[in-house]
GUFI-606504 format. One line per 2 residues: number of its first residue (from 1); for each residue x, y, z of C-alpha. Coordinates in steps of 0.1 Angstrom, whole numbers, always signed. Layout:
N
NUM = X Y Z; ... $
***
This chain:
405
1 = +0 +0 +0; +12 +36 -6 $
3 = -1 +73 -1; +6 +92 -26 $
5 = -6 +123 -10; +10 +121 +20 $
7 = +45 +114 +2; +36 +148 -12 $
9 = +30 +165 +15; +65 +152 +32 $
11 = +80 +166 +6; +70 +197 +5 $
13 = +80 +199 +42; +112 +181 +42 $
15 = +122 +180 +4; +142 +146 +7 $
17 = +117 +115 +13; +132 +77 +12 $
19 = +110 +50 +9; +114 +23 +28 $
21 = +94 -9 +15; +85 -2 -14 $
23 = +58 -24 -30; +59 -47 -3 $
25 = +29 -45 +21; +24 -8 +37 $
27 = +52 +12 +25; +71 +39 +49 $
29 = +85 +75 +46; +119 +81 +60 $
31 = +127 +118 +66; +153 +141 +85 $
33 = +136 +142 +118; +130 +179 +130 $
35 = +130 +177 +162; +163 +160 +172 $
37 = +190 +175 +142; +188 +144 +124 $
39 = +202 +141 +92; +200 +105 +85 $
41 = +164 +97 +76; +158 +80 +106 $
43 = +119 +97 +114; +99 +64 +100 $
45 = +61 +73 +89; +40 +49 +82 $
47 = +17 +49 +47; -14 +46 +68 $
49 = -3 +77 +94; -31 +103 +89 $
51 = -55 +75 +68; -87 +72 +89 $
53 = -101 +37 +99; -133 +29 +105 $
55 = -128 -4 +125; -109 +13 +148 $
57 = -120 +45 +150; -86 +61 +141 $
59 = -65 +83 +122; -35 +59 +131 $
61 = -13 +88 +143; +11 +68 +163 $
63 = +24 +50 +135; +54 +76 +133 $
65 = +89 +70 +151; +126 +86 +152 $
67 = +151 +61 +155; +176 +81 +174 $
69 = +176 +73 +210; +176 +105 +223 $
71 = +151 +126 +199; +141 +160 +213 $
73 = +153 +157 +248; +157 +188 +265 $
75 = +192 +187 +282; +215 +162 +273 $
77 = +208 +144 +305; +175 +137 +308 $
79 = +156 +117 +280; +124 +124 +263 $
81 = +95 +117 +284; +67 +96 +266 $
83 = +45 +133 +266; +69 +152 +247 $
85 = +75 +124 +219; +35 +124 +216 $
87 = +36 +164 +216; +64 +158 +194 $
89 = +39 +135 +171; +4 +159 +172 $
91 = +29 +189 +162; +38 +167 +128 $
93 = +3 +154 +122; -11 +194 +122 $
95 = +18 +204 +100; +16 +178 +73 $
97 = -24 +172 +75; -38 +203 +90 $
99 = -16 +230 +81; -14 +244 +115 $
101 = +14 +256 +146; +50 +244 +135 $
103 = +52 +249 +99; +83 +268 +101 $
105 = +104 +244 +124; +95 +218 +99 $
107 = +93 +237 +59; +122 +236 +45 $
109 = +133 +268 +27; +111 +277 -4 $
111 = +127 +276 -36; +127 +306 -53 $
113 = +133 +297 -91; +146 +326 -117 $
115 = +122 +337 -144; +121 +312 -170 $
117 = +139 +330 -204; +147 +297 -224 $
119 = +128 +266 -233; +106 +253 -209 $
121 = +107 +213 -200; +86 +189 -179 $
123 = +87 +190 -146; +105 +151 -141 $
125 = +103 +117 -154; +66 +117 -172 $
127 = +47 +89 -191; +18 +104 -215 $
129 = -16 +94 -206; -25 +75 -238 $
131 = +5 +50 -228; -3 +49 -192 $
133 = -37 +40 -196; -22 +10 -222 $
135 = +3 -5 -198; -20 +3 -166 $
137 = -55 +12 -172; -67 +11 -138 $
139 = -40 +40 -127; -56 +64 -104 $
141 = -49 +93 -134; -66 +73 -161 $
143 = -93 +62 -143; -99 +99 -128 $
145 = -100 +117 -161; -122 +90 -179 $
147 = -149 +94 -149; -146 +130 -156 $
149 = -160 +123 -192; -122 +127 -205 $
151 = -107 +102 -229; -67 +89 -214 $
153 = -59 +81 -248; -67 +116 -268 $
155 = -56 +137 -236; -24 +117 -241 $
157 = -18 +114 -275; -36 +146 -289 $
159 = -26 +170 -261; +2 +158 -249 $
161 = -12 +154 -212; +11 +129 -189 $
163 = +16 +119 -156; +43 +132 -132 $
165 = +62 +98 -112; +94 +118 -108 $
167 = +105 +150 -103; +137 +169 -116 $
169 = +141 +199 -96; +127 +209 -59 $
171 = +113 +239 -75; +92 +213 -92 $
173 = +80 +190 -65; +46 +198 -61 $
175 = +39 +181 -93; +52 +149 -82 $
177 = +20 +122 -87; +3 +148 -105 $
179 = -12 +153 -138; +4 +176 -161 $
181 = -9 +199 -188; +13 +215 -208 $
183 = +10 +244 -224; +15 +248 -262 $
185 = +33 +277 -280; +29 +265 -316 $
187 = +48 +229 -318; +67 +236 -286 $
189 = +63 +232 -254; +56 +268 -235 $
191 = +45 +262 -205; +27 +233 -180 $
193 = +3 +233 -154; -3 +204 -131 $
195 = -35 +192 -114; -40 +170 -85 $
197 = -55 +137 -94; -89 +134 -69 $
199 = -111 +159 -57; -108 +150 -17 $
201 = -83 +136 +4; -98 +100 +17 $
203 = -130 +123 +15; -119 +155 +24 $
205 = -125 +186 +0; -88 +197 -13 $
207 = -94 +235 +0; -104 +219 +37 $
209 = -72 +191 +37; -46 +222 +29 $
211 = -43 +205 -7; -36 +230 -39 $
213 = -59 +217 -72; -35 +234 -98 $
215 = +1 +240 -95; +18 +263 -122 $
217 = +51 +257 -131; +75 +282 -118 $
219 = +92 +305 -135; +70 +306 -165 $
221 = +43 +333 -166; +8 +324 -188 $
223 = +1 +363 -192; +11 +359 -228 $
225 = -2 +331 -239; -40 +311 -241 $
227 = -43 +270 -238; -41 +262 -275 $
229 = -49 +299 -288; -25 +295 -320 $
231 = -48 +267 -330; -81 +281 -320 $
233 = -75 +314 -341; -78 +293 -368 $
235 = -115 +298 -365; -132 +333 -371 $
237 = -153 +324 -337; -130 +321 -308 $
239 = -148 +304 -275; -126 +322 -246 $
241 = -133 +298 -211; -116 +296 -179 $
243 = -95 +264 -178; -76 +240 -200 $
245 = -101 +213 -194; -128 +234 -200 $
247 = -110 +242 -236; -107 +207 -247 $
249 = -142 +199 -236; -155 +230 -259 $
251 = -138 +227 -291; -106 +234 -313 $
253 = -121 +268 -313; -115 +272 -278 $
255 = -88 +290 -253; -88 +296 -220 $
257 = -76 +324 -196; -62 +305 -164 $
259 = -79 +333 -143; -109 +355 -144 $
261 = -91 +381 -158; -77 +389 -194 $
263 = -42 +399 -194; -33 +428 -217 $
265 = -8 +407 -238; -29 +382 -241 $
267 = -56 +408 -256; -36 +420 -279 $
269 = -29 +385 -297; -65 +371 -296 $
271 = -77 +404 -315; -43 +402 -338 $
273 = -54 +372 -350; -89 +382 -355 $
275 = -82 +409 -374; -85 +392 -407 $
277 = -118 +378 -401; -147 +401 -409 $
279 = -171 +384 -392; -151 +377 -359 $
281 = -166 +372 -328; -152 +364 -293 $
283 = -180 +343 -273; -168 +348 -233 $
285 = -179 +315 -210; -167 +315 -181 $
287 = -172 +298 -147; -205 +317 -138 $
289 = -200 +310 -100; -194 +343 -84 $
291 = -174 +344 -47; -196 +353 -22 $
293 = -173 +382 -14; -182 +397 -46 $
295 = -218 +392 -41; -223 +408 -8 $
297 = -201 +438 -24; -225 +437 -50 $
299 = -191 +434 -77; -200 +434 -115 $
301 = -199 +399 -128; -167 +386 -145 $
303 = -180 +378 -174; -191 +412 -179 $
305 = -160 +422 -170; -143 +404 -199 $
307 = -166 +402 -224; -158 +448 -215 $
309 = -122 +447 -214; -122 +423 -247 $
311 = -143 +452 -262; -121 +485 -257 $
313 = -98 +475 -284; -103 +453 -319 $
315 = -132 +453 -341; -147 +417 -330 $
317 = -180 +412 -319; -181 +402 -284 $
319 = -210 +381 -269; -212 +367 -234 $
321 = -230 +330 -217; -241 +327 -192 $
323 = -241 +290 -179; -260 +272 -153 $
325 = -252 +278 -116; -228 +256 -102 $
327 = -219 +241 -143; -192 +249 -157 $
329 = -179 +236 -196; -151 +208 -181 $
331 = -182 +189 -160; -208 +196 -196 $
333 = -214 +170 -228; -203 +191 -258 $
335 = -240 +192 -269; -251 +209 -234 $
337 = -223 +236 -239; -234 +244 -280 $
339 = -270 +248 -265; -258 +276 -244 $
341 = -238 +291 -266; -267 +291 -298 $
343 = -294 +298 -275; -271 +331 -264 $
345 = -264 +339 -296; -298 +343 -306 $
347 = -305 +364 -275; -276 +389 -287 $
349 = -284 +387 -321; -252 +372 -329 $
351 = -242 +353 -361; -214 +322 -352 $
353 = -191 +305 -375; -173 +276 -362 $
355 = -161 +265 -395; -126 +260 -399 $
357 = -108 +287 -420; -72 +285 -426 $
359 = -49 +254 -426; -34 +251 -388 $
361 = +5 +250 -395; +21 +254 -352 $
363 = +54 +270 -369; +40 +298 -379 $
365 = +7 +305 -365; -9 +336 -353 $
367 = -9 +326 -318; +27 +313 -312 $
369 = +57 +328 -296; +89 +325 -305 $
371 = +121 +311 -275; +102 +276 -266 $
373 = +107 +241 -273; +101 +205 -267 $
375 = +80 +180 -290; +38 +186 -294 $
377 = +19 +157 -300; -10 +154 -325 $
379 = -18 +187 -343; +2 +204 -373 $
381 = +8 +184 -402; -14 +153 -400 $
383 = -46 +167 -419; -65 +139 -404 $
385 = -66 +146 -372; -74 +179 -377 $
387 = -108 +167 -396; -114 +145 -371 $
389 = -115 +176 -345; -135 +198 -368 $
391 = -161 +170 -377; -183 +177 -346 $
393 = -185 +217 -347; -189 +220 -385 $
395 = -215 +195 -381; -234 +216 -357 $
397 = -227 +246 -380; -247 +227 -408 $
399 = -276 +220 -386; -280 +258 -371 $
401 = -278 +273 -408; -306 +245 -420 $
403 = -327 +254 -391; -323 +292 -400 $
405 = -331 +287 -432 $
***
């Protein structure tokens, strides 16, 4: 047995994690105890430390022990009594699981990586998702996304999604076990982002266990640049969304913003490479769920935020939808989402074209950047696959200008 999620969590505390073990039984984490100087990995924890048990009513939070003989004693004559090792214990167990009182006796130093000028490159030792869910289909990554509605095999092999098992860098250790998504600049690799695989901790909601969903890579800012955007200005109708998932759930036609907020560089090359369409139009669909800070202030909506700033400059039309409470497009079918955006466009009058307009060619599309690299999967040259993505919007194109007529 292992726990991947607490492995993480050690090493964001302690950076260095042996594993003692391994794939025998219930594994154990051997770290630099931090209350005794050690520097030998000599504070066992067990797999199951923090994992609660129903039979016995437990969180099995004694299952941690220093091997030195004299950990934490407070003169060098008098050993630790059996109350300060159990202190000693608690003050662990609310670091690591809680996120409480000690966290700076026991955090190691945070990393502080240099802007990122050159290529960018994964964050470890990664396996795509398309091959992970050949050799081991029941992996806790393939089996997550394909509940989600998501397809291993064409995150892997079309977007070049893969799976973090080892990590290069401590700047980079947060996405160890994770799911990465990198972030295309034409055929190169620009940026990642990686996203824990669940959405509890042994039923726990991620914000509640002290548990980050998303984890940028450092170093690399995504101000410039929109999940996919060089291949979605291929279209004359750009779908902007919040998220990468929620991008590949919409269409080829779609890029997202990582925020709630549109970046001026970004701005300026969505409407650059609009410009050449006369019939452009920029359909905002975000997360509708406002904080309920903003709602108590009575803040104007983020959409219509957006959807305004997207206005001030470039001639595109710009139309806004407005999805269900508590939907968003990642956890939609791709029909539910074209309902929403038709039935918006007849409210605003708006005319749509997701038909494909220009051959997608990553070396010199609208939307890339030049100073990255690193191998893209899928897109570019191989006319097929590109067909295959366009089938289902140009098909729905069809059926909205037969119904008009």
């Amino acid at each position: 047995m292992r726990n991947d999620f607490l492995y993480r969590k050690l090493m964001t505390c302690f950076q260095s994690v042996l594993v003692a073990h391994e794939g025998c039984g219930n594994e154990e984490y051997r770290v630099c105890c931090p209350f005794c100087g050690d520097s030998r990995h000599r504070l066992y924890i067990n797999c199951t430390w923090g994992v609660y048990d129903r039979a016995t009513n437990s969180s099995h939070e004694h299952l941690v022990h220093c091997y030195n003989e004299f950990c934490v004693q407070p003169n060098e004559d008098e050993p630790v009594s059996y109350r300060e090792r159990w202190e000693n214990r608690e003050t662990l167990f609310d670091t690591i699981y809680r996120n409480l009182g000690g966290m700076a006796a026991l955090t190691a130093p945070t990393v502080q990586p240099p802007q990122l000028t050159g290529p960018a490159e994964w964050p470890g030792r990664v396996i795509r998702l398309d091959k992970l869910a050949k050799t081991r289909p029941n992996h806790p990554a393939v089996t997550y996304m394909a509940g989600r509605g998501f397809d291993p095999v064409i995150l892997g092999r079309e977007h070049g999604f893969v799976f973090c098992d080892e990590v290069s860098k401590p700047e980079y250790r947060m996405a160890l076990g994770t799911i990465v998504m990198p972030v295309w600049n034409g055929n190169e690799l620009y940026s990642w982002i990686s996203r824990y695989v669940g959405d509890d901790v042994n039923g726990v909601p991620l914000a509640k266990a002290g548990v980050k969903k998303y984890y940028n890579m450092p170093g690399r800012s995504l101000a410039e640049v929109g999940f996919h955007l060089d291949r979605a200005l291929c279209y004359s109708t750009i779908v902007v969304v919040e998220g990468i998932l929620d991008a590949i759930r919409t269409g080829p036609f779609a890029t997202c913003l990582f925020t709630k907020t549109v970046p001026t560089a970004l701005k300026k090359r969505i409407h650059k490479g609009l410009q050449e369409y006369r019939d452009a139009v920029i359909v905002v669909m975000l997360d509708p769920d406002q904080s309920e800070s903003e709602r108590k202030r009575n803040v104007r909506h983020h959409i219509e935020r957006v959807a305004e700033t997207f206005r001030e400059s470039g001639s595109a039309r710009v139309m806004t939808v407005y999805l269900p409470q508590g939907h968003d497009p990642g956890s939609m079918t791709q029909e539910e989402i074209f309902r929403e955006i038709h039935r918006a466009a007849q409210e605003q009058n708006v005319r749509l074209n997701f038909k494909h307009r220009k051959p997608y060619d990553p070396e010199r599309s609208a939307g890339r950047l030049a100073g990255t690299s690193a191998t893209r999967p899928g897109f570019g040259t191989n006319a097929a696959k590109r067909r295959r993505l366009q089938t289902g919007c140009e098909a729905r194109q069809r059926q909205d200008e037969e119904s008009a007529d």
